[in-house]
N, C-alpha and C positions, 0 to 999 in steps of 0.2 A: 482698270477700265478696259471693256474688251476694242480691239482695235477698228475704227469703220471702215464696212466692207467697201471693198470695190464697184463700180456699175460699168462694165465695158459697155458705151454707145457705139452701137454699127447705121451709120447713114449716108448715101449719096451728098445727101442735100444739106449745106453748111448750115442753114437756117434754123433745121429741124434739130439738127444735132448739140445744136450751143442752149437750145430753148428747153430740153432734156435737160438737158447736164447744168442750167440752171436753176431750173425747178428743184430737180434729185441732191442739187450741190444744199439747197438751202434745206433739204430736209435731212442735211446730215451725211450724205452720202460722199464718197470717195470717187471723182467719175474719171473718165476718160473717154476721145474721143477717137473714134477711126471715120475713114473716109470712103472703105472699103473691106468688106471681106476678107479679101489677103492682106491686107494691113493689120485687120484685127486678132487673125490666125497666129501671125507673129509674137502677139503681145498677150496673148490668153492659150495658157496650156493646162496640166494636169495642174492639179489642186491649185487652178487661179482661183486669189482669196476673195472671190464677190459671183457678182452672177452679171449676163449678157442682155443687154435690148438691143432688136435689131428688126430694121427692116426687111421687109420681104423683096419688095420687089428692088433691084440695085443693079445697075450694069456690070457685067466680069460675074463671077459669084455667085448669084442670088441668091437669098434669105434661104431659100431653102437645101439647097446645097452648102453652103453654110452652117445652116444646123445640123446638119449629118455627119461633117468635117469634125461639127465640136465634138458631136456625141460621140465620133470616132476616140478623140485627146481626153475626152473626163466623160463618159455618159450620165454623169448625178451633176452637172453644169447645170444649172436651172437658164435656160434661154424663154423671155420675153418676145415674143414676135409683135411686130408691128403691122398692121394692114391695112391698104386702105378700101373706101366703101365699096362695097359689093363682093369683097374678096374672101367671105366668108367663106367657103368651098376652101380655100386655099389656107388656110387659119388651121382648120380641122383637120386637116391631111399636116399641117407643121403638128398640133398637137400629139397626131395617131403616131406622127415619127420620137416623139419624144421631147416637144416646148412645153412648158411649162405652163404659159398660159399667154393670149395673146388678146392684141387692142386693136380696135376698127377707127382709123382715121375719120373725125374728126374726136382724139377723146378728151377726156377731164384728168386736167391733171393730179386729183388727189386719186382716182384708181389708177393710176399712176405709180402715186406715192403708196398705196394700200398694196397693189401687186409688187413691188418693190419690198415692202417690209417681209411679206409672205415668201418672197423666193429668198432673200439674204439668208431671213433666218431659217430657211432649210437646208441653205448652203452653209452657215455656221455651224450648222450641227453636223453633216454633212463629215467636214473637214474635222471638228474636233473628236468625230468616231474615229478617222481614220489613222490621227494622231495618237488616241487611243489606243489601236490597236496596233501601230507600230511599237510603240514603247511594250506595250505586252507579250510584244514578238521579239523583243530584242532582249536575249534571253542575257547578254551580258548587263542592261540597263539595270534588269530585276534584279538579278544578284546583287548589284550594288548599292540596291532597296535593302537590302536583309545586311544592316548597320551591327558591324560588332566586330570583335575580334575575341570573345569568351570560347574555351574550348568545346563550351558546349554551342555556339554559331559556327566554330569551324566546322566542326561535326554535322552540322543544320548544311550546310553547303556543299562538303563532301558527298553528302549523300541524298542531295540535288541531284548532283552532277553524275553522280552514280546512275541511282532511278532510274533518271531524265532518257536515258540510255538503252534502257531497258522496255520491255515492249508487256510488262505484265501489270495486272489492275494495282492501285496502291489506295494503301487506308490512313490518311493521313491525322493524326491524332493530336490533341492539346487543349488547354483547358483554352474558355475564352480569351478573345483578345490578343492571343498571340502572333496571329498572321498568317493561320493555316492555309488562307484563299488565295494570299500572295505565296506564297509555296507552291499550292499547285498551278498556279499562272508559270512559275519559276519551270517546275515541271515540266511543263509543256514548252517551254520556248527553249529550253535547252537540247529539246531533244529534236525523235528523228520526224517526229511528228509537227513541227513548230512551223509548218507554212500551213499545215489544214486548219479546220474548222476545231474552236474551241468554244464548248456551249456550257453553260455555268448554269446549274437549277436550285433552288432553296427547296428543298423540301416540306419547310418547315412552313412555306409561303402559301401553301396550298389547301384544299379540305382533301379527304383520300381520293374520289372521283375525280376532282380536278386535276391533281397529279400525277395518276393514272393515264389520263389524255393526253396531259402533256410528253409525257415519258413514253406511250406507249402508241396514242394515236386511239381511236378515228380522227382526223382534221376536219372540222368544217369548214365552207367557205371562207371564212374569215377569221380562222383558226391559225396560230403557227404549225410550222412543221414540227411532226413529234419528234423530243429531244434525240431519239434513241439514230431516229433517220439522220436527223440535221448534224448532229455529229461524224456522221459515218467516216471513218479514216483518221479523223482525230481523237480530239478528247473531250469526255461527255465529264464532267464535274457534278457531282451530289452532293452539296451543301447539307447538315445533316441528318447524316444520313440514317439517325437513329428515329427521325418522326416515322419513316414509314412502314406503314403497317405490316399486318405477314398476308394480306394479300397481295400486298404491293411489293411485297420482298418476293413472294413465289415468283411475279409475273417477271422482276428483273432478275433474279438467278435465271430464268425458261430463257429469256433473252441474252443475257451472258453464255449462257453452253451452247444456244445456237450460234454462237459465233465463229467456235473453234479454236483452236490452236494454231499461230499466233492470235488474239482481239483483232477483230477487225477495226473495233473501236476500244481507245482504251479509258477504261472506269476509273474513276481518281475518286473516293470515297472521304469524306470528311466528317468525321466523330468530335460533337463538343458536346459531353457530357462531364459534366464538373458535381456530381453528386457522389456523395462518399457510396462505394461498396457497389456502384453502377460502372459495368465498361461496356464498351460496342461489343464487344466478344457476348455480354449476360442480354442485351437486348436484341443482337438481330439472329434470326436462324442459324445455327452452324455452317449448315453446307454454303448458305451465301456468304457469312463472315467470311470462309476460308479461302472465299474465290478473291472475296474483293482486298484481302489482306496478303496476297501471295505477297507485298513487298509494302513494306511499314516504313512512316518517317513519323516520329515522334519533333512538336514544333516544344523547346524550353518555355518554360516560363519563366517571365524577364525576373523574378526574384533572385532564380539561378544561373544570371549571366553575369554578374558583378559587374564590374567598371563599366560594363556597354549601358547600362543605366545613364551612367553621367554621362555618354558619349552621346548616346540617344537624347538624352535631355537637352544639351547644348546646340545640338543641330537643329530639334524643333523651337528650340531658343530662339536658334538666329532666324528661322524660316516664318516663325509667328510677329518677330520683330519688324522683319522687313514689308508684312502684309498688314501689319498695324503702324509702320511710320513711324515707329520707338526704337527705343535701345534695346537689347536683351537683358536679363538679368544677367546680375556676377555671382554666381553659387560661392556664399565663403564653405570652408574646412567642414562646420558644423552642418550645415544645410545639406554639403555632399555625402558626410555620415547618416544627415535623416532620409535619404534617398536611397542610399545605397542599404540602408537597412529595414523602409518600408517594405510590408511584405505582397503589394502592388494587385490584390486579387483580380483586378481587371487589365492587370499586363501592359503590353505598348499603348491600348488604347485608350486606358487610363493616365497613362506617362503623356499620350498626345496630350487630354483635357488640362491637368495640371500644369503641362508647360506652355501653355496657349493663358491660362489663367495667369500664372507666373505671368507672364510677359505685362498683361493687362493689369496685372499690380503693380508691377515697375513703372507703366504709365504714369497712373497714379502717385506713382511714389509712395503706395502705404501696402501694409502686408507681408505676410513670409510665405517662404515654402514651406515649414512646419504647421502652418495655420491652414494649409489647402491642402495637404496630407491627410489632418484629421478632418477635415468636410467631407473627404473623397468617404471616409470611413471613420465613422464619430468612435468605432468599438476601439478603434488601434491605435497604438502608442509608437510615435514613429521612430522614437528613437532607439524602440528594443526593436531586435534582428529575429527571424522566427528561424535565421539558421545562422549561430554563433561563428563568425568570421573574427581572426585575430587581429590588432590593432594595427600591425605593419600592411593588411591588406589594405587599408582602410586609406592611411597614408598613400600608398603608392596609388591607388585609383584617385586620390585627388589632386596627387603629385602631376601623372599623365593626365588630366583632366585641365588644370593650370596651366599644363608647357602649351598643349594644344590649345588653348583658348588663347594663350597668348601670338603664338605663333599664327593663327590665323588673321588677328587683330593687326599686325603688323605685316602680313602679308609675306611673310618667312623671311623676314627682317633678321638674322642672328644679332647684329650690335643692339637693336632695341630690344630684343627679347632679352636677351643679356642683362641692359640696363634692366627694365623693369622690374626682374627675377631678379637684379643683384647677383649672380650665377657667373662664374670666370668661363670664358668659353670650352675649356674640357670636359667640365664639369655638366656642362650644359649641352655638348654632343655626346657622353655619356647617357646622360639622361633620357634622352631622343632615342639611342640605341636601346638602351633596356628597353623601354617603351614601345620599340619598332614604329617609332615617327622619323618621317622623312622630308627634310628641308622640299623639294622639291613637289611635294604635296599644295605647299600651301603658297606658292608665288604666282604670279598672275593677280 
């Protein structure tokens, strides 16, 4: 449940201020009062989690110098002005500066209540963009989004970090579901570009004129900026990028070469084409394929990541558990072979659905993972492999699989892990080493 917003009250008058903050208190709201302007200065700064009512007229300060103050600390502060009769003149010059929306002394308390829901929830959203886009900025967070330790994720990483670095278009490649979009956020945040502007387009979201506008522009009044502007100095993302047409492809190669050497802006290009005998290279124009492919990351698909299946599996285990109120599942031996040997055509994002189901069977108490393996796909047999792995890999992915399930459960407890495992403790810090688990991972 989201948490209730705050309502800073600004008023002189003791009377006015507690008759607010009981009204707002009983519709839910989180209030607080000040006495003063500089009293309230104090207590509301950048990403304070609510929004302001405040009067205008107030000895020291006033309302409207005050709103200036805020707009200076957070200017997306949604501030409430309060005014009293005949003060309208003075309402719309708080508005022109940046209030939100303002009340004429004497009013009803449910527009009150009604301009109160309206600014929160602007100011919720508000805040959860900003949050948003910190973590998308925080290019070490991302990385540690991209779950695995398969050589082929090390590999996915390295050449992250490579890219990232690099100032040339890239064409990021993989069948569905694999997390090519979280790649190129990865992209962008690790590199030199990771404080500009990151603009994200579906091509596929569009009809061709629409997309053309978007990308290209004219704006109308009430048009976004076009992508190709709005990016400028960052990074412009084409979601894929195989829908658009070859008029749409002329117009953005014409816009890629005016750029020059280095991009002014750079292209991050995303191909999911999952049809046999089809690549980005056979559907877009050559001379564009070879702009926007100057530097390639191909994302795995999770069939050929081994063990990071269970790994993955376990963590959306525990994350589905904790947001439905249940236990997670226990994968025995056999269930980690049918996992590790479905051959997963819809990737992480079908591993999310299955272990969110999982969890919701555990609920229940009825059902397997082999019985939501064949729903995800009635043709396949989970327990055949479509790429023959030897018996000892099999073990040891469920072996690490156990030590880590357990060791989290006990919070990097070695004696209980020990007990539970039956494991002498050599044997059992051996284990950890092959494995590359580290006791210190999992305390706290």
């Amino acid at each position: 449940m989201a948490q209730a917003m705050k309502i800073a009250i600004v008023d002189d008058e003791q009377d006015m201020r507690q008759s607010i903050s009981q009204w707002l208190a009983l519709s839910g709201y989180d209030t607080e009062t000040f006495a003063s302007a500089e009293d309230a200065l104090k207590g509301v700064g950048t990403d304070y989690p609510g929004i302001v009512v405040s009067d205008i007229k107030m000895p020291g300060m006033d309302g409207m110098q005050f709103l200036k103050k805020l707009k200076g600390v957070d200017s997306s502060l949604p501030v409430i002005m309060i005014t009293g009769h005949g003060d309208v003149p003075m309402a719309v010059e708080a508005m022109r500066i940046g209030a939100f929306d303002f009340l004429e002394k004497p009013f009803n308390p449910d527009r009150m209540t009604e301009l109160a829901k309206k600014a929160t929830t602007a100011r919720r959203l508000t805040l959860d963009n900003r949050e948003l886009r910190r973590e998308l900025s925080d290019g070490g967070a991302l990385m540690k989004k991209l779950i695995g330790a398969s050589p082929v994720m090390e590999r996915l990483k390295e050449d992250i970090l490579d890219l990232g670095q690099a100032d040339g278009h890239v064409l990021i490649e993989g069948e569905t579901g694999t997390g090519k979009t979280l790649v190129a956020h990865a992209l962008h945040a690790v590199g030199a570009r990771a404080n500009k502007k990151f603009v994200l387009i579906s091509c596929a979201a569009y009809d061709e004129d629409t997309l053309a506008k978007r990308l290209f522009g004219p704006a109308g009044q009430d048009d976004p900026i076009p992508a190709m502007e709005e990016a400028r100095g960052g990074t412009l993302v084409l979601e894929d990028i195989e829908a658009l047409s070859t008029a749409t492809q002329s117009r953005l190669l014409t816009a890629i070469n005016e750029q020059g050497t280095p991009a002014e802006t750079r292209i991050v290009a995303i191909c999911n084409l999952n049809d046999e005998g089809k690549t980005c290279e056979s559907v877009l124009r050559p001379d564009l394929f070879y702009r926007l492919a100057a530097l390639r990351i191909t994302v795995p698909p999770l069939r050929a990541r081994g063990e990071d299946i269970l790994t993955l599996f376990t963590r959306l285990g525990e994350q589905f558990a904790e947001e439905y109120g249940c236990d997670a599942p226990q994968v025995s031996a056999q269930e980690a072979a049918q996992l590790l040997q479905a051959p997963w055509p819809g990737n992480v994002r079908q591993l999310y659905n299955v272990a969110e189901r999982a969890v919701l069977q555990n609920r229940r108490g009825s059902g397997t993972i082999a019985s939501l393996l064949m729903t995800e796909d009635e043709d396949v047999q989970p327990a055949m492999t479509t790429e023959g792995k030897p018996l000892k890999e099999f073990v040891e992915a469920f072996e690490r699989m156990l030590i880590d399930n357990t060791m989290r459960r006990h919070k990097g407890s070695i004696v209980n892990v020990m007990e539970e495992l039956c494991l002498p403790r050599r044997t059992l810090n051996e284990k950890m080493a092959k494995y590359g688990l580290q006791r210190s991972d999992y305390l706290g």
